[in-house]
C-alpha angles and dihedrals in degrees: 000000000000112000096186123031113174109179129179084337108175109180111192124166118212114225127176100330102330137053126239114217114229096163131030125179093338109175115185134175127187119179134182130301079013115144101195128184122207118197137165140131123296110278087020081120094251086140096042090043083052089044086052092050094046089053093246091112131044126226124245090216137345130051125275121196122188110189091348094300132094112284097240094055122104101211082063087064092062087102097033129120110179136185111192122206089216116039140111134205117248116260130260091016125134118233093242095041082055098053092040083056095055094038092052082063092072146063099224112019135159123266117259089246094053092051097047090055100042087063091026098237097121084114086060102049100114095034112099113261091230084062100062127110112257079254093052096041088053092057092043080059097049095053085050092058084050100046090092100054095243124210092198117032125197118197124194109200083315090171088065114128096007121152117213097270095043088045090061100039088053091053085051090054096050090049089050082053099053093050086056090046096241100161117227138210115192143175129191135142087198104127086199084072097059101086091055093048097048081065089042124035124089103198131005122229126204125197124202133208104245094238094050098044115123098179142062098264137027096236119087108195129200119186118217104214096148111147087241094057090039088056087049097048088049093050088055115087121230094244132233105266098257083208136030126196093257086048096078092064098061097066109133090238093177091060086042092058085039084053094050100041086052091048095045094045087046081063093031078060100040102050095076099175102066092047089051087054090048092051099048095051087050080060093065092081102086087058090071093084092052083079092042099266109142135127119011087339083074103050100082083043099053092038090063080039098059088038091051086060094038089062093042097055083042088058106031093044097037120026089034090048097050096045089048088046092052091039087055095047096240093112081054092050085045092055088056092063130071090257108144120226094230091063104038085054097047090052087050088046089040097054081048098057089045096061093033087061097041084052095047095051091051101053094043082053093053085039090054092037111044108016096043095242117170141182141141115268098248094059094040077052088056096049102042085057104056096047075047105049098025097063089061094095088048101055090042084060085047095062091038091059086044090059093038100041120080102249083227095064095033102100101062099037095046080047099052090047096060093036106047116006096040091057098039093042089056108053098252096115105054110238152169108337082203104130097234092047083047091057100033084061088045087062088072133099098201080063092046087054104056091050087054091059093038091056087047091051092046095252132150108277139163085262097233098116099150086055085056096048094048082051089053104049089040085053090048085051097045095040090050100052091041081057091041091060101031087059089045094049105030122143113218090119090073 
């Protein structure tokens, strides 16, 4: 079986109001028990030719098939083990919280201990991976590509950053590898590799800057049929397949979501600071009655109030997180796993509703306490459930803009839009009574959504209530498959 087909594969980036041509016709096999070796000068595309290949990255022409899937499919990266050149590890994340994350992604990964010695960092299990040297990070790294027990690995410059010892202990790796069969796609312009490589690769790729090019393709290949390779090739096994077609769709993709809330909710924890904001601004609510508003006079206020923080923990938790995350690399190391979307996407949704509910507690407390509130229990649960349950297709845009939106450029937009469209599309700022500006503004779910709660608080409203909850649920669909795509087709990678 064939584990890489590239066919026919362009690659052009488009830039002001041209595009700029990286790839042209590139046609690639690798097949099993292969060690290929991809070289080339720097800005040749080697990165961009291994991104297309991962499916991070889509082709500008031509068909790519990892594993015999498309290459943006999840499901393709089963048997996958990747090293990236440009990634970092999450903060506030513990090496072996890291690696159990990666291993809870596949069906038949490696233990945690068998991965830490492998890469010698047992030692280092409990330090935080953002406090690792650049030599311990790259073979973090390294046992991450190995947790789910690949049966192709691709390794960008992954002896990067090594030190001696971890030099030699990655080379050892990669022999052990090649006596289970695992086939391996690298790339590294590192000269100190070559000796190891000359007893290892099976074939030598050269790739070609499109201008200098003299021949028909890019690719430059050198077979290595030496007798002493031969001897070697015959000595390794063909390995067992570590997947089968049927194997994908027995993830446990409940435990994987279990494994992924836990994980998001560990950094949700561990990032103070944005908790502390969250809750000062919570406090605010006893100030309420120093401009006379107590009892019912305070409901309509503290209900902007609460939807006003709803939408700043959607945006700050989700968009934010998602642009930093982009902007790291550790959304790009995530797309290289057999995470599925879905998942990834529930555990996201899941930290946001936690500190949505913990938020909302607190400030019905305050509201009770302080501002003389009342109310019986089945109507507060009422309305505690559809501020709850109402702001979901709102954070799910949030994660989509996150994805959609340059992290450069994430902080004012996202800002803006809490700030001024929110409000306005809501209703909150009173504006033109024209009748096109009034439906437009009824086209909005933000508006949909504030009748919703004001039905539930027992506030005037325009008493079409079903109309609001079919908006909603059309918003939550539409949302969701917006965020669906935009994860699927992000492009961090360029």
């Amino acid at each position: 079986m064939n584990l890489v087909e590239v066919e026919n594969v362009s690659k052009s980036f488009y830039k002001w109001f041209g595009t700029n041509q990286i790839l042209k016709d590139i046609n690639l096999t690798v097949k099993e028990n292969d060690f290929i070796v991809l070289r080339g000068e720097n800005g040749v595309g080697k990165s961009t030719l291994i991104n297309l290949i991962l499916g991070l990255l889509r082709p500008s022409g031509g068909k790519i098939k990892l594993m015999g899937l498309p290459a943006d499919n999840s499901f393709s990266k089963i048997g996958l083990g990747v090293v990236l050149q440009d990634t970092q590890v999450p903060r506030k994340v513990k090496v072996k919280e890291l690696v159990d994350l990666l291993r809870s992604y596949y069906p038949n990964p490696l233990s945690r201990e068998e991965l830490m010695n492998k890469v010698n960092l047992t030692y280092k299990e409990d330090a935080w991976a953002t406090d690792l040297s650049g030599g311990q990070k790259q073979r973090l790294y390294f046992a991450l590509a190995l947790a789910g027990n690949p049966r192709l690995l691709i390794l960008d410059e992954p002896t990067r950053n090594l030190d001696d010892k971890g030099y030699e202990e990655f080379w050892k790796q990669i022999k052990l590898c090649r006596q289970q069969g695992i086939t391996i796609l690298m790339v590294t312009n590192n000269k100190s590799d070559s000796d190891e490589l000359d007893t290892l690769a099976t074939r030598y790729i050269t790739l070609q800057k499109l201008s200098e090019s003299s021949h028909k393709s890019q690719l430059i290949e050198e077979f290595r049929m030496a007798a002493k390779s031969e001897e070697k090739l015959d000595a390794v096994a063909t390995p067992e397949p570590v997947v089968n077609k049927s194997e994908p769709f027995n993830q446990n993709i409940l435990a994987i979501i279990q494994n992924q809330l836990w994980f998001e909710t560990l950094q949700l924890i561990r990032t103070p600071l944005f908790l502390i904001s969250i809750l000062c601004v919570v406090a605010f609510v006893p100030e309420f009655q120093v401009i006379g508003l107590t009892g019912n006079s305070a409901i309509q206020p503290i209900i902007y109030f609460v939807g006003i923080i709803l939408f700043i923990i959607a945006i700050e938790r989700l968009g934010k997180r998602i642009a930093l995350e982009r902007s790291e690399g550790w959304l790009k190391l995530l797309r290289t796993t057999p995470l599925p979307p879905v998942a990834y996407i529930i555990a996201k949704i899941g930290t946001f509703l936690l500190l949505c509910t913990i938020s909302l507690i607190l400030i019905f407390w305050l509201a009770s306490w302080q501002l003389q509130i009342t109310g019986d229990p089945s109507s507060l649960l009422v309305i505690f459930l559809c501020l709850i349950l109402g702001i979901i297709p709102f954070a799910i845009l949030g994660l989509a803009l996150g994805y959609l939106i340059d992290p450069k450029s994430a902080d004012p937009i996202l800002n803006l839009s809490v700030v001024i469209v929110v409000p306005l599309t809501c209703g909150v700022f009173p504006i033109s009574e024209a009748k096109i500006v009034q439906d437009l503004m009824a086209l909005s779910p933000f508006y949909h959504y504030r009748e919703l709660v004001f039905w539930a608080a027992k506030l005037p409203y325009d008493n079409q209530i079903f109309l609001h909850l079919l908006w909603l649920i059309w918003s939550l669909g539409v949302f969701g498959l917006i965020a669906i795509w935009s994860y699927q087709r992000d492009r961090s990678a360029q």
